[in-house]
N, C-alpha and C positions, 0 to 999 in steps of 0.2 A: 396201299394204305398211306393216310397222310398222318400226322401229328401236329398237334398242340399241348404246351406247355405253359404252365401258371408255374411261376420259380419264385421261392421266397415267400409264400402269402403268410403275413406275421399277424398272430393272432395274441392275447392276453388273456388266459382261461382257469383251470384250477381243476385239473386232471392230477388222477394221482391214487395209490393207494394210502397215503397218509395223511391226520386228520389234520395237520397242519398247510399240508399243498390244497387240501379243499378252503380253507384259511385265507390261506395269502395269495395260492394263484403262483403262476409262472408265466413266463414266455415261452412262444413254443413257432416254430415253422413247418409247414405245408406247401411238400412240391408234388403238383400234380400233372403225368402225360396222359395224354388220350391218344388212341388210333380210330378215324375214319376216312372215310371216302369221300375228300373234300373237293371233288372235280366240279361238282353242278355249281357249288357255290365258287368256286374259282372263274367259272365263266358266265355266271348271271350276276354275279357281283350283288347278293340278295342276302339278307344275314338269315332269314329263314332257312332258307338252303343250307346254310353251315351251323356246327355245334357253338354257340356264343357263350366264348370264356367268362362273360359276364356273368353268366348263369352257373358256370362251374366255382366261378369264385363265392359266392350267394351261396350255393350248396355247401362249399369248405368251410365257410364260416359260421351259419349256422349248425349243423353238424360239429361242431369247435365247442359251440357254446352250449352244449348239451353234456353235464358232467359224466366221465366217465372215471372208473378205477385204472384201466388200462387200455395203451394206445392202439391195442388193435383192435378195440371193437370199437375205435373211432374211426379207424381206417377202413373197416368192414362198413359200416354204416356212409362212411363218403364213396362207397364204390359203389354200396346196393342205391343210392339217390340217382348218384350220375346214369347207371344203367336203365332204372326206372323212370326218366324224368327227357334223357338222350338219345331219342331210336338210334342215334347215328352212330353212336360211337360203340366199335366192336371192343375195344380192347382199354383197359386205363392202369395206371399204375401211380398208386401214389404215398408217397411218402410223410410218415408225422417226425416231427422231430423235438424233442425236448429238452431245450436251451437249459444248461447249467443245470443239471438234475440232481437232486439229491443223494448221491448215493456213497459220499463218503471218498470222495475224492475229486481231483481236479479233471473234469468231462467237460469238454466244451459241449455235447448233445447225447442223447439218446436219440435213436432214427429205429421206426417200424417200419418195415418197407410191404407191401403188398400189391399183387397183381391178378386181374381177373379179366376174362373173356368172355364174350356172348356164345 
């Protein structure tokens, strides 16, 4: 198995259970690995052959702008796309993170971590 990573994708959303983070919005960042079998495209040199990060990033961000109360059913929903959308990719993992979050102290993030396989 091979892998690809998208590190850092920063988004500007309004995720949150509180009526004032649907409000004003936060920042938030999106690390996401995938595992496939990238040999055909390693030697056809063919972007059909391989999973195009372009399209994973296009998935995180859309999936981003879609409000949620909590980040793990945004994280579920970025995994159920990639696998629906990527025959190739067996395995992904990815991470939401929510830059300064409110929760009554000094956090540089809150991070949902989740992982799923075919």
């Amino acid at each position: 198995m091979h892998k690809i990573k998208l590190n850092n994708v920063r988004v500007f959303t309004n995720h949150g259970c509180l009526d004032e983070e649907e409000r004003i919005g936060s920042d938030y960042r999106v690390d996401l690995e995938i595992s496939a079998d990238l040999t055909k495209s390693a030697q056809t040199d063919y972007l059909k052959d391989t999973v195009d990060y372009v399209s994973l990033n296009r998935i995180i961000k859309e999936e981003m702008a879609i409000r949620s109360k909590l980040l793990e059913q945004v994280a579920k929903r970025i995994l159920d796309r990639i696998f629906k959308e990527e025959p190739l990719v067996q395995q992904a993992t990815v991470q939401v993170a929510k830059i300064n979050p409110p929760i009554g102290g000094d956090v540089e993030s809150v991070i949902i971590e989740m992982s799923e396989s075919r």
